[in-house]
N, C-alpha and C positions, 0 to 999 in steps of 0.2 A: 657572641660571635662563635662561629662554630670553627674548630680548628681545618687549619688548612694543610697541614703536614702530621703524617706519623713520624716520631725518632723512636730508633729501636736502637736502645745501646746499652753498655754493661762493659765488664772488664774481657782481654783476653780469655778466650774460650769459654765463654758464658750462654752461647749460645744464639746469640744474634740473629745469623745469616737464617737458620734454621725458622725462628720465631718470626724474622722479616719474610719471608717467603712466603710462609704459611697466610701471614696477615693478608699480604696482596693477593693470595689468591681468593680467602673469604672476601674482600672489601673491593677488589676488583682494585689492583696496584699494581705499581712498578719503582722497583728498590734504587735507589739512587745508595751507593758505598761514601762512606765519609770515615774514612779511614787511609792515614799520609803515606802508607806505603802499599797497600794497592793499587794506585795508578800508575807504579810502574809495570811497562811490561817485560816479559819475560824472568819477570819473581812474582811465580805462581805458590810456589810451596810454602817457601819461610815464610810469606804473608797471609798463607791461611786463605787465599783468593776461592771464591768461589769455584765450584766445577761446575761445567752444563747440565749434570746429576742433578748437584746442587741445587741452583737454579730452577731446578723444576718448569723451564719455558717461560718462567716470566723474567719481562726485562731488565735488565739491571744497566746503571748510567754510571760512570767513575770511575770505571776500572780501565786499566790498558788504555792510559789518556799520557802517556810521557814517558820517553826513554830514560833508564836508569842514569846516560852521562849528565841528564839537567838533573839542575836542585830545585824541584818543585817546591809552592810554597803555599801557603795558607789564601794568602791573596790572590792566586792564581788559582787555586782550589774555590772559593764564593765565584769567583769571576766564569769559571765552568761550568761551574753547579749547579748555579741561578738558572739559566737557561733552560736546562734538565729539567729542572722540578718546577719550572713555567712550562715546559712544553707538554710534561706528566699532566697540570691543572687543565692545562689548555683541551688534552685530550678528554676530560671529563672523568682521569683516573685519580688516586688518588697516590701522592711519592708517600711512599716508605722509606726517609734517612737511615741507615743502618752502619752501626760502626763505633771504636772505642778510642775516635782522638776526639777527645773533648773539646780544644782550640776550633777543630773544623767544624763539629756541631755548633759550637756557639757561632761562631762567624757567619757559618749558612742562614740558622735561624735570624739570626739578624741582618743578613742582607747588607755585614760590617763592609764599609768600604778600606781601604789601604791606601799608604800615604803613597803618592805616585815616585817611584823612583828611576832613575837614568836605567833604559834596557841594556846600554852594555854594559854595567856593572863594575866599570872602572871603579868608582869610590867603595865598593866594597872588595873590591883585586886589591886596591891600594891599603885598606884597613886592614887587611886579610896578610898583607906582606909586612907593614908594621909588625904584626901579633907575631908574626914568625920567628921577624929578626929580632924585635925589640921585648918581646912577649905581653903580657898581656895586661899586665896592671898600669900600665902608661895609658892607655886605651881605656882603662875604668875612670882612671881619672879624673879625664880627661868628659867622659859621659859627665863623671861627678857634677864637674867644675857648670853644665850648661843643663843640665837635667836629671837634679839631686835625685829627685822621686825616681826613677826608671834604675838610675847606679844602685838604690838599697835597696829596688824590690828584686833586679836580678845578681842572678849567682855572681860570683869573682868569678868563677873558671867558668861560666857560662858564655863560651866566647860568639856563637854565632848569635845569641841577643845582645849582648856589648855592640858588637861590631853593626848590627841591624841597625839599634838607636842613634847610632852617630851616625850611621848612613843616613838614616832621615831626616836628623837636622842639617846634615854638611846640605843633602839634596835639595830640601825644602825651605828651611831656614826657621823650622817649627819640633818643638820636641816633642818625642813619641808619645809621651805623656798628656802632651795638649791636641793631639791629633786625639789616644784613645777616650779621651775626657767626650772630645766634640763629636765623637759617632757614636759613643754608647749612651749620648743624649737623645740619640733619634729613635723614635719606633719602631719596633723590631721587623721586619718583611714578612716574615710567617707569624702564624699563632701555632703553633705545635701542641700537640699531644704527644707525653714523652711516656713512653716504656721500657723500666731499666731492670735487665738480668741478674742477678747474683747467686750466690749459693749461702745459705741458712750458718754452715761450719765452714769456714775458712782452709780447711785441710782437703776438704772436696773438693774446692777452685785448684788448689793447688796436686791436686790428685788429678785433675781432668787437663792439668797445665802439663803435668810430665805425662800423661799420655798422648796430648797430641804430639809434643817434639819428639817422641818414642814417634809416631807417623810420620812425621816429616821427614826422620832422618830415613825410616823402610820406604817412602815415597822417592825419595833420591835428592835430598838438601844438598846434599853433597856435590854431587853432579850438576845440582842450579848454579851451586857459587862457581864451582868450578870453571863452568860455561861464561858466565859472568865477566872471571877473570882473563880468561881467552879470549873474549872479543873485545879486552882491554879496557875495560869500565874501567877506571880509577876507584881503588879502594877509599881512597880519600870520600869519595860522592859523599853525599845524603843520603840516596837510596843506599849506600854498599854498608852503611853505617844503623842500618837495623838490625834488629836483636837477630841472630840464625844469621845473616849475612858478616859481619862484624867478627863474630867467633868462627866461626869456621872460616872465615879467609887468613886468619891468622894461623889455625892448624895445618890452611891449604901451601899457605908461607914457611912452615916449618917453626913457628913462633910459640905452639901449641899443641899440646897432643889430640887427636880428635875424640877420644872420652871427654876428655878435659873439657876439651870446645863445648862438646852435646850438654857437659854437665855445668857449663857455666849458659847455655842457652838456658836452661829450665829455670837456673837463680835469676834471669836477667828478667825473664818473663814473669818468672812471679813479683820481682821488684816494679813490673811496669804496671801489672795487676791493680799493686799497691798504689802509687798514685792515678790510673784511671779511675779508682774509687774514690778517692781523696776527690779528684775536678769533680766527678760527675755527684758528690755529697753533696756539695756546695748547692747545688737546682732543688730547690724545694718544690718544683713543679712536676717530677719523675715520678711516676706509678709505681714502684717495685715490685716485683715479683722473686720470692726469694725459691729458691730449688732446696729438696732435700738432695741425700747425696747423688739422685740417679736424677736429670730431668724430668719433669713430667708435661712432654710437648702437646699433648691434646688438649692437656685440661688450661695449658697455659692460654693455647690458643682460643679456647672458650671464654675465658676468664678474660683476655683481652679485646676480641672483635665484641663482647657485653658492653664492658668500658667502652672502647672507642665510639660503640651504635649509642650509649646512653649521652657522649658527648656530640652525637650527628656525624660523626665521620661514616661516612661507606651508606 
């Protein structure tokens, strides 16, 4: 069976959007972004969002889908996506996934379902005010005591998965564990052809990480979060709590100096570098393509639309 989907992924600043682009435009495509903080809008910078430059005219699906005050979620992300990259097939193009959250890649390609929880979020308002007041090891517990497996594979201070897993059992009356057992038994919705970025020496991912937050910050990060804060987004969000938004609201609070900030941005990104590589290790199905220190985008793009035509894509 010939694949149904290209993924174009790798770690921060690896090159992606660049390599997705070019592909849809040999293979006759349209890029669908699978990346958790791109859909909010108006965080253009700190998220590295595409420009209409960018872009180069072809379409792109995912981005600018949700106001920074909601907490978008993984399960809301498939539930969107899907549709996008049926209506890509439907057009007789072919979707290009592009992006470095590993959890939304995997859930798209699978077509993962989520356990259905209450929309007004009462049992997780409620879980959420526990942690507050009571903090948070009652609350692991507590997972412990009804779904051992989920309490030791996530973190202690990992509080919005704590709190997620007993939101599904309190909602459902099924632990999160027995929900991901019974949908990662099902076959996957896509067949994908994966294409994954890196760089050959590790000081050159991380040389091309502090050049771009060196752009970010000349593009006007500053003035993003700034704006952010003014129309009163709650710092607390999801969205206000990624890397570049996060540190600089804290300089913009007087919490931090803004050196400080920019230089605790580039530690934070290379630390997220480090576990985007770790998920996206784990797929033994990922093409790699490693870069020396400077990309080389033509030959890459050769070297991939060969692959993709020997596997029937395009």
């Amino acid at each position: 069976m010939k694949p149904d989907i290209v993924v174009v992924c790798g770690p921060t600043a690896s090159g992606k959007t660049a390599l997705a682009v070019a592909l849809a435009r040999e293979l006759g495509g349209e890029v669908v972004s699978a990346d958790s903080m791109q859909v909010y809008r108006g965080m253009d910078i700190g998220t590295a969002k595409p420009t209409a430059e960018e872009m180069g005219g072809i379409p792109h699906h995912m981005l600018d889908v949700a106001d920074p005050e909601e907490d978008y979620s993984v399960a809301r992300y498939v539930h969107d996506a899907i549709p996008a990259v049926d209506g890509i097939l439907a057009r007789g193009k072919v979707p290009i996934v592009a992006g470095g959250t590993g959890l939304y890649l995997d859930a798209l390609v699978a077509g993962r379902e989520f356990a259905p929880l209450p929309e007004d979020g009462a049992i997780r308002a409620a879980l959420q005010d526990r942690a507050a007041r009571e903090g948070l090891e009652g609350l692991r517990q507590e997972l412990a005591q009804v779904d051992p497996q989920a309490a030791a594979r996530i973190h202690p201070n990992d509080e919005k998965r704590i709190i997620r897993a007993l939101e599904v059992y309190l909602a459902t009356g099924r632990t999160i564990t027995e929900h991901n057992e019974a949908t990662r038994a099902l076959p996957p919705r896509y067949k994908a052809a994966k294409i994954g970025l890196n760089f050959k020496e590790r000081p050159h991912l991380w040389a091309r990480i502090d050049r771009r937050v060196d752009q970010m910050r000349a593009d006007g990060l500053e003035e993003e979060v700034r704006a952010l804060l003014a129309r009163g987004v709650d710092p607390r969000r999801t969205a206000m709590q990624a890397i570049g938004y996060k540190e600089l609201t804290a300089a913009l609070r007087g919490e931090a100096g803004l050196e400080e900030s920019f230089d605790m941005v580039k530690l934070r990104s290379r630390q997220y570098a480090k576990r985007q590589l770790t998920w996206l290790r784990r797929d033994g199905d990922i093409h790699w393509i490693e870069w020396e220190e400077n990309p080389n985008f033509s030959a890459a793009v050769a070297h991939s639309t060969e692959y993709l035509r020997d596997l029937g894509v395009g």
